[in-house]
Every structure is written in structure tokens, then in C-alpha cells.
Phi, psi and omega in degrees: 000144191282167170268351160314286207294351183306300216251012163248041169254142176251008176278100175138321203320302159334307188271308176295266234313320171287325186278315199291290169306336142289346169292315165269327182249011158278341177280328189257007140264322152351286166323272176334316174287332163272323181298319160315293160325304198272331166250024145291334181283322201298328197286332181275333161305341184294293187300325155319289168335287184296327162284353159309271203326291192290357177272331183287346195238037129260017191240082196234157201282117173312300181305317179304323177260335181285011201232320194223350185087012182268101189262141179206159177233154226241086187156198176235128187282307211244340174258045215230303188319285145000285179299307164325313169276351205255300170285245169036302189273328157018117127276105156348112185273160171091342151248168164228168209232127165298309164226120155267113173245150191247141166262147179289138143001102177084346214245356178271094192243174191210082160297137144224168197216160136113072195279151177302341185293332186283134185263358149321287198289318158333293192314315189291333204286295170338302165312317180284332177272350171287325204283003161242007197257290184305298192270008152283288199328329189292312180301321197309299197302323235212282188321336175298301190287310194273023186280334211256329206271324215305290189306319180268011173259344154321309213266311169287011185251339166289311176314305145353260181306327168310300171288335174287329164289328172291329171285318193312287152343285173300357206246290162330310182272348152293342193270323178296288185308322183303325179262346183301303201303326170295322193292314183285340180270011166300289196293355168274359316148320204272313181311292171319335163253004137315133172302144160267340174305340188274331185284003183269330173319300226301350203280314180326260232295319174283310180328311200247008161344297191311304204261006160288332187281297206302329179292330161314313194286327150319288178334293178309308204282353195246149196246160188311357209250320171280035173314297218294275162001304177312286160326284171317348190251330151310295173321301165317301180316305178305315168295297144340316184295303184306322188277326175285342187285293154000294179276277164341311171267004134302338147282314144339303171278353179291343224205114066202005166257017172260320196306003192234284183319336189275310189290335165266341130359280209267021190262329208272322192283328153314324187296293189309322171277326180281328183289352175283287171327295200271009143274323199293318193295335199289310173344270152000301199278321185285325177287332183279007170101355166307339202246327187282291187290086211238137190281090177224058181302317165344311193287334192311301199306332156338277173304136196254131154321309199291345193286170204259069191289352155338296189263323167339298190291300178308341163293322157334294202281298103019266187301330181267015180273327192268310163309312183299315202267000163294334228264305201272010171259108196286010194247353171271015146219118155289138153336096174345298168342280163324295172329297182298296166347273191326339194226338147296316179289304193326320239256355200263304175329297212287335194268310160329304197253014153248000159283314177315296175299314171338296182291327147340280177328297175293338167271358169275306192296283198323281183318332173283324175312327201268334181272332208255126197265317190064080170030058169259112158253015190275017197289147163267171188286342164275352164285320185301299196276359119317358186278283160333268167336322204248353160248357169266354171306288182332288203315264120047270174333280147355269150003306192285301182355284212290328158324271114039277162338261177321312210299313186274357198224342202253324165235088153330328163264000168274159156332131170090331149288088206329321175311319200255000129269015139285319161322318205276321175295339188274288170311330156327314202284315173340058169282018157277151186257087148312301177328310198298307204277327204293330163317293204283332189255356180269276202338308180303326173306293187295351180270315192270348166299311177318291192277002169276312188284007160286286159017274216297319172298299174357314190304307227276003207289160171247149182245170204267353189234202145253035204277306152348299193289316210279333201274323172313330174257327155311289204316284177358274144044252191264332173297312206261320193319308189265003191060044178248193188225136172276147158240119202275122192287098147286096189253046173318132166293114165282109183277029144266127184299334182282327172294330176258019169256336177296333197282336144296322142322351195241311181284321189301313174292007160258328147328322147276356144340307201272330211267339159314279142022256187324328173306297172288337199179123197269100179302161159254044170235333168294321201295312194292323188263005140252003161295325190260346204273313186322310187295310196241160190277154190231157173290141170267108175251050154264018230241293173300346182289354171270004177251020197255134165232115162191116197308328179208106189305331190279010184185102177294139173213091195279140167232161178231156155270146203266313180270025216233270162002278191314311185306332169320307174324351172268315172294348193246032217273147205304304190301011181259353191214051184274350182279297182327274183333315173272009166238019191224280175103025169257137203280022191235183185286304180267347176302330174291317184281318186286358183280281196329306186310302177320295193322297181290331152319300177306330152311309169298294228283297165008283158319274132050280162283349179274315179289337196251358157312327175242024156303151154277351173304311160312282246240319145330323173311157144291306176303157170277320182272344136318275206306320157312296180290327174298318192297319220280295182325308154329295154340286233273320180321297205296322164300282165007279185315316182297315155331279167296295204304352190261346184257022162254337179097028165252154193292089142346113149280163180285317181202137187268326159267336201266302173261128185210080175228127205265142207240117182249172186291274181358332187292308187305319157339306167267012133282338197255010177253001153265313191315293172298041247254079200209095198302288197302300186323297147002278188305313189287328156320275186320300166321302176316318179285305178320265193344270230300341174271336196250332172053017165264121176299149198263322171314352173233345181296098198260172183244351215209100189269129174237115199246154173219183003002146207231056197275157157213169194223111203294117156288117204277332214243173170339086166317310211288299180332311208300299181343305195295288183308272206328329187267342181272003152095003152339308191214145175246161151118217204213151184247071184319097151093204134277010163268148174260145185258081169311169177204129180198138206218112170234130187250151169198187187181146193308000000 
């Protein structure tokens, strides 16, 4: 057959055609069939992958979680990994697999990241373990009781601070009018030790004018021929001039070299007295509600409607009463009025005795005029005695001046003299028994001296190990680890009683601050701060209890032995105070526990002083500022007293008249851990005591795995299609050869 007739023959045509159609659809199930193939590996590498994962974050450190709930993991990471994917990709020998995935070489890598050390991921770990846990308990235990408390801790932490402005203030413009008064009797004093004798010379001069003049006029008028006459007449003269000249100026300079040194005196005494005034005006200001309305919402949000207002409110009422009774004590604000006197008589002082020297000054000028005639013999007898007449007119003046002066400025126990009845009006205004507060603040004074020097010995204990030095350096750490700064809590006790009760008053409106806080919004530093009260151990302070003496119970008077102290250090062992440590962060022995004690003083003096406002003892005072130092005194006992008993292991009520719900130390522990309120640091605590009980770093521990793999899978059919697909984004990953390459990255975290 020609080739013409080949390829016009219609014989065969069927079988290509039939040939033609199996040829596409072996091609297009080829295709399918590796496409099939490619994503079943890829889906099993995934799932290979991910159970890699989960297997490396279940080899997770046991002591950790079961001691604090903290998963973090614990093992080799990449042969956990490994293995996981190594079986998982398994194949049977002697069957066949449909997919064989194979892992690439080399291709197996295992991060891990978000180490426990970080306080971010540490925090979230807390959380998960708190968050149900932590804010029933805190309410049940610890909101309740001070829900009952809210209002009337208000009204006394206002009753306070009001009255602690006001003694301040009052205390200041007594102290102030008291140096104005000193400052004038500095400059009457100056005076007072000027002769009264000298200002009697001045008479010499007017006396003998007269017959000075004429032996001048004599002098002149006599001719040379009368030498002898002459002489003698010089002489006269001369002695007069001299004498008169003299004596003025020597009275003149006694009285105007005091004249700079007297006006500032009374420049100081002015200073003082205005600075007096604008306390009587803060006074005022503080009695008129400037003060009184003191932004303390906190306490609202607190207080539960349910509480038993009956006795709230009469206890309310008892602290505002005391506030009330300011308006009607009439010596805690003085009169504008008193100022202006007071600062007139200076201003009268000061004028007397620079009119005095004026005049001097001017009877100096007159007398020189008057002696020195410059060879006038012509005065008539009415120019001499107008001469006369007009220094003893000065003189006379003078006189009265200084007469005046002393009466009014100089002798301080008579009648008529303005210093010492301003001294006497000024005791007058006084209805305070100074004798009565000064008493009630030295007792206090000396109680709180008492329980700071046990405080400050506690500090002094030494310790017997490193145990201290090692967590002081974990803190370190994690302090540098996260780029935060520690801050260290100073809580010194001040041993003015009114200082240290604002200043308990002051930790109670943050103790409610915080718990307002909580209210409004459950914070993650409470999650954190009951996370530590749970985990770790706090001191027992009956640990301390042989070391305490007191000679009489009805009137605490504590004594301690210092070596009985020294002795402590086997008791004070880090693991005895690890709650203490996170809420302080001091690296010494005694230093954590003896904060913790201040603090629950101050918690204590705080109630304490809100209950002796309404002693009736107390309340016998008349004065407002007696009443303030009577409450304060109270306080300062009843705490003392609350102290020992809680380190003898005897009952504490929370409040002794309102509540009498007995309050242990572990209670306070968890106010002083809202009170102090400093997350990171904390947190960089808390991490350091795990190391140190566990001696694991937290800083290598990870939470959060990142697994990759690398598999492939042997192409059966036309690579060059697979190709094809793969650049036109049909299928991702890469085709090697005649392997198809997977990549495949799974993450995960506790």
C-alpha cells in the first residue's frame, strides 16, 4: 500500500483513537494518583509533626507542676522529637504502601522558647493555676471581714489626718508666735542694756550753755593785753566743747550702733509672725472642710449594706463628733484681729527706737551748731534761751522716747507692758493641758521606742548559712533576665506618735485601695499574691516567743533579751519565711520578718486608734488635739499588746469592739502582700525561691516548642507534570528529583 492510501485509510482509526483516550486518562489518573499520594504525606507529616510536638511539651517537669501547678519541660528535646516522627513515618516491611514518606536527612530541628524565667509567660502559667481557685477564697477568707470595718475606717483614717493637720499647723504657730516674742524681747533686751545714766549728761549741756556762751562772748571781746584772763577762758571753753561734744557722741553712738541689729530682730519677729498667720489661716482652712472632704471612695466600694449599722453608725457618729467639736474650740484659730495688734506693736517697737536715735542724731547736729559760734560774739539773750528751749525740747523728747520704750517693751512683769501682755493673751488663748498631751506623747513616745528596738534588733540577727546570698543572687537573675530594677520596701517605724499613726492610716487607705481594686476588677497581681500565699511557707511567730518579758500585762512594758535574739538564726531559716521574702525582698535574716511585724503594727495601730476615739477615757478629754494623742496612745498600747499575743499564740479579733473575728498572722501576710504592690518584683521573688527549693532555673526551662521536619515522597507517574503543577501553585513544596519534598513546622505551649 502506497503511503497516499496509508493515511487516507479509515482502517485503524478506532484503536488510535481508543488508544489516544487512555493515554489522557492514564495521564490524568497517573496525575491524581501522585497528587493523592502528595497530600496524604503531607497530612501525615502534619500530623507526624504535631504529635512531635505534643510529645516533647508531655516530658514536662513533674516536681514543678506538682509542687507549684507550673509546666515547663524536662528532657532532650530533639531525641523525644525524633523518635516521634521516626515511628509515626514507620513503614512494615513486606507490605505495600501506598505512601512511603521518608524523612530527609539532617532535616529535624526542635526550638524552644518562652522560658519560665520570663515574666510574662511565669505570670500566664499563675493564672491558669489561680484563676479559679484564687478569688473565691480571697473573698470568703479575707473581704468579708473588712466589708464590716470600710466605713468606720473612713471616717477615722479622715478623723486623723484632719486632726494630725491641725496639731501640725497648731503646733507650728505656737512655736512661731513664741520666737516673734523672743525676737522682740532680743531687740528690747538691746535697749535695756543701754545706761539710763547717759541720757542724764544731756542735762550738762543744757545747764551750762548759758554760761558757755557768755565766757565765749567774754573770750572774744577781751584784748591781748589780758593774756592771763584769756587762757583761763580757753580753757573753760575748751572743756565745755569737749565735753559737750563727747557726751553726745557717745550717747549717739551707744543708741544707733544697736539700731541695725534692733530692726532686724523685730524684721525676724515680723517674719515669723506673718508665717504664724498663714498656719492660723491652714488652721481654718482645714476646720472649714477644706480638709474634711478628703477623697476616700475606696472605703465605699468596700462596705456591704448588710452589716450591722446600728453600732457602725454609732461609732461613725463618736469620730465625726470629734471633727464637729473643731468649729467650737475657740483657741484653734486665732483673730485676724491678734495679728494686726501684734504686728502693730512691732511695727510701734521699731519706730520708738529709730524716732529715738533720729533724735540724738538731731540734738548732735543742734549742739554742734550751738558750741561752735565761729567768732559770733554778737548772740543776744533770746537767741541763747531759744538755744536752750529747743535741746531741752529734744532732750525732754528723748526722755519720753526712752521712758515709753522700757515701759512698753522692757519690763515684762509690769503692768502696761505690751510684750508680756501679748505673752499673757497668748496663754490665755490656750485651752490645751500641754502637761496633759505632752505626757500621753512621751508615754507613747517611749512604748513605740520599745517595740522599734526589738524590730531593729531582729535585723540585726546573723545568718549561719548562704542560704540568703544564693536567693539574693537568683533575684538578681531574673531582675536582670526580665530589664526590670528592684525596689526595695522601706517601712521604718517613726517614732512620732502622730506620724506613725498617719502613716498607718495611710497603709490602711492603700489596704483598701487595693481591695477596691479587686472589686471593680479581679487584677493579676492578686492571682499572683495568692499563688505565693498558697505555694510557700511564712514564719511562725510563737518561734520568738521565749524571747519576750512583761512585767506587767495591764500596762504593756515589753522587754526582750538581745542574746536570746542572737540565738534566733537556726529559727530564721530562709525556708521559714519564703511568703515574708516575697513581700519584702530582704536579703538578711531578720530583715523580712521584722518589716512584716512593723507593717501589722501599723495595721493594728490603725483599727486600734479608730476604737480609742470612742474609749470613753478618751473622749473625757475636752480638747480635740487631747483626743487625737489620747486615741493615738491607745492605739500604740493596744497594738503593742496585739503584737505579743499573736507571738504568744493567743486570740487577735480583726476589731475588738465592731468584729471579733480573730485575725492570725498568715491573715496579715495576705494584706501585706495587696498592700505592697509591685508585680515584677514579686514575680522575680517568687522565681528566685523555686531555684532555690528546686534548684532548677527557670531561665532554661521552656514552655513553647517549635518542631520543623523535613519528609519526601517518591513519585510514581510524570515528575515533569507533577513539576508543572507544583510552578503553577497547583501543589506547594518542591520537587527534588523524583521525590516530592514536604516541610512541615508545628508550635505549641502549655
Amino acid at each position: 500500500m502506497n503511503s497516499k492510501h496509508l493515511f487516507q485509510s479509515e482502517r485503524g482509526s478506532v484503536s488510535i483513537f481508543l488508544i489516544m483516550v487512555v493515554t489522557v486518562i492514564f495521564i490524568f489518573n497517573a496525575v491524581l494518583i501522585d497528587y493523592a499520594r502528595i497530600l496524604a504525606a503531607k497530612n501525615q507529616s502534619e500530623r507526624t509533626v504535631q504529635a512531635a510536638v505534643r510529645s516533647v511539651l508531655s516530658s514536662y517537669d513533674s516536681d514543678l507542676y506538682n509542687t507549684y501547678g507550673l509546666f515547663g519541660f524536662s528532657g532532650d528535646e530533639k531525641d523525644i522529637f525524633t523518635y516521634v516522627v521516626e515511628k509515626n513515618l514507620q513503614t512494615s516491611p513486606g507490605y505495600f504502601n501506598l505512601i512511603e514518606t521518608k524523612i530527609v536527612k539532617d532535616s529535624i530541628s526542635v526550638e524552644l522558647d518562652h522560658q519560665l524565667g520570663y515574666h510574662e509567660v511565669f505570670e500566664q502559667q499563675i493564672m491558669e493555676e489561680m484563676k479559679y481557685k484564687a478569688p473565691v477564697d480571697f473573698t470568703l477568707e479575707l473581704l468579708s471581714y473588712f466589708k464590716g470595718l470600710s466605713l468606720v475606717m473612713k471616717e477615722a483614717s479622715k478623723t486623723t489626718v484632719v486632726l494630725k493637720n491641725i496639731k501640725d499647723q497648731y503646733e507650728l504657730r505656737q512655736v512661731l508666735l513664741e520666737e516673734t516674742i523672743q525676737y522682740q524681747m532680743k531687740s528690747a533686751d538691746l535697749v535695756k542694756s543701754q545706761s539710763i545714766s547717759s541720757l542724764e549728761d544731756l542735762d550738762y549741756i543744757v545747764d551750762n550753755y548759758k554760761e558757755y556762751v557768755k565766757d565765749y562772748i567774754e573770750y572774744m571781746n577781751l584784748s591781748v593785753e589780758k593774756e592771763e584772763n584769756l587762757e583761763q577762758l580757753k580753757k573753760k571753753i575748751k572743756l565745755y566743747q569737749n565735753k559737750a561734744t563727747e557726751t553726745i557722741q557717745n550717747i549717739y553712738d551707744d543708741y544707733h550702733s544697736i539700731l541695725e541689729k534692733h530692726n532686724e530682730y523685730l524684721f525676724d519677729a515680723v517674719e515669723r509672725l506673718d508665717n504664724a498667720s498663714k498656719a492660723n489661716k491652714q488652721i481654718k482652712s482645714v476646720i472649714s472642710d477644706n480638709n474634711l472632704n478628703q477623697d476616700k471612695n475606696q472605703y465605699d466600694k468596700v462596705n456591704d449594706e448588710k452589716n450591722n449599722l446600728t453600732e457602725i453608725n454609732k461609732t461613725i457618729n463618736e469620730l465625726k463628733k470629734v471633727t464637729d467639736d473643731l468649729e467650737r474650740t475657740t483657741d484653734l484659730v486665732i483673730t485676724d484681729e491678734f495679728f494686726e495688734n501684734l504686728k502693730g506693736d512691732i511695727t510701734e517697737q521699731k519706730r520708738k527706737y529709730a524716732k529715738m536715735v533720729e533724735n540724738i542724731e538731731n540734738l548732735q547736729m543742734m549742739v554742734s551748731q550751738a558750741i561752735y559760734l565761729e567768732n559770733n560774739n554778737q548772740l543776744s539773750e533770746a537767741i541763747i534761751n531759744q538755744t536752750i528751749k529747743q535741746m531741752k525740747g529734744i532732750i525732754g523728747q528723748i526722755s519720753s522716747l526712752n521712758r515709753e520704750y522700757r515701759k512698753e517693751f522692757v519690763k515684762y512683769s509690769q503692768s502696761g507692758n505690751k510684750i508680756f501682755e501679748t505673752k499673757q493673751e497668748i496663754a490665755d488663748m490656750l485651752q490645751l493641758d500641754k502637761n496633759q498631751i505632752e505626757q500621753q506623747e512621751k508615754t507613747a513616745t517611749k512604748k513605740l521606742q520599745t517595740i522599734n528596738d526589738l524590730f531593729k534588733a531582729m535585723e540585726t540577727i546573723k545568718s549561719i548559712d548562704d542560704d540568703f546570698n544564693r536567693v539574693e543572687e537568683f533575684y538578681s537573675q531574673y531582675l536582670d533576665f526580665n530589664s526590670t530594677k528592684d525596689y526595695s520596701i522601706d517601712n521604718n517605724l517613726d517614732l512620732d506618735p502622730v506620724e506613725v499613726s498617719k502613716d498607718a492610716m495611710e497603709e490602711m487607705d492603700q489596704l483598701f485601695l487595693n481591695l477596691a481594686d479587686f472589686i471593680d476588677k479581679i487584677t493579676n497581681e492578686l492571682y499572683i499574691n495568692e499563688f505565693a500565699y498558697s505555694k510557700f511557707n511564712h514564719f511562725n511567730p510563737s518561734n520568738i516567743k521565749d524571747l519576750l518579758t512583761i512585767p506587767n500585762k495591764k500596762d504593756i512594758n515589753l522587754q526582750y533579751d538581745q542574746l536570746k535574739i542572737d540565738e534566733l538564726s537556726d529559727l530564721l531559716g530562709f525556708n521559714q519565711q519564703e511568703l515574708e521574702y516575697i513581700v519584702y525582698g530582704s536579703h538578711t535574716v531578720g530583715g523580712n520578718i521584722s518589716k512584716a511585724f512593723r507593717d501589722i503594727f501599723l495595721i493594728r495601730l490603725a483599727i486600734n486608734t479608730m476604737e480609742g476615739f470612742t474609749d470613753s477615757k478618751v473622749r473625757s478629754l475636752s480638747h480635740p488635739l487631747a483626743i487625737l494623742m489620747g486615741a493615738i496612745s491607745y492605739g500604740i498600747s493596744r497594738s503593742i499588746s496585739d503584737i505579743v499575743n499573736m507571738i504568744n499564740g493567743e486570740e487577735v479579733f480583726l476589731a475588738n469592739k465592731l468584729l471579733k473575728v480573730q485575725f492570725g498572722y498568715d491573715d496579715y501576710l495576705r494584706l501585706l502582700l495587696l498592700i505592697h504592690s509591685n508585680k515584677m518584683n514579686k514575680l522575680s521573688r517568687i522565681q528566685a525561691v523555686i531555684q532555690y527549693k528546686t534548684n532548677k532555673d527557670l531561665r532554661y526551662i521552656a514552655t513553647y516548642v517549635r518542631g520543623t521536619t523535613t519528609t519526601s515522597i517518591e513519585l510514581w507517574f510524570l515528575t515533569g507534570v507533577m513539576s508543572a503543577l507544583n510552578y503553577i501553585g497547583v501543589i506547594d513544596g518542591r520537587i527534588r528529583g523524583k521525590d516530592y519534598i514536604i516541610t512541615k513546622t508545628a508550635a505549641m505551649s502549655y
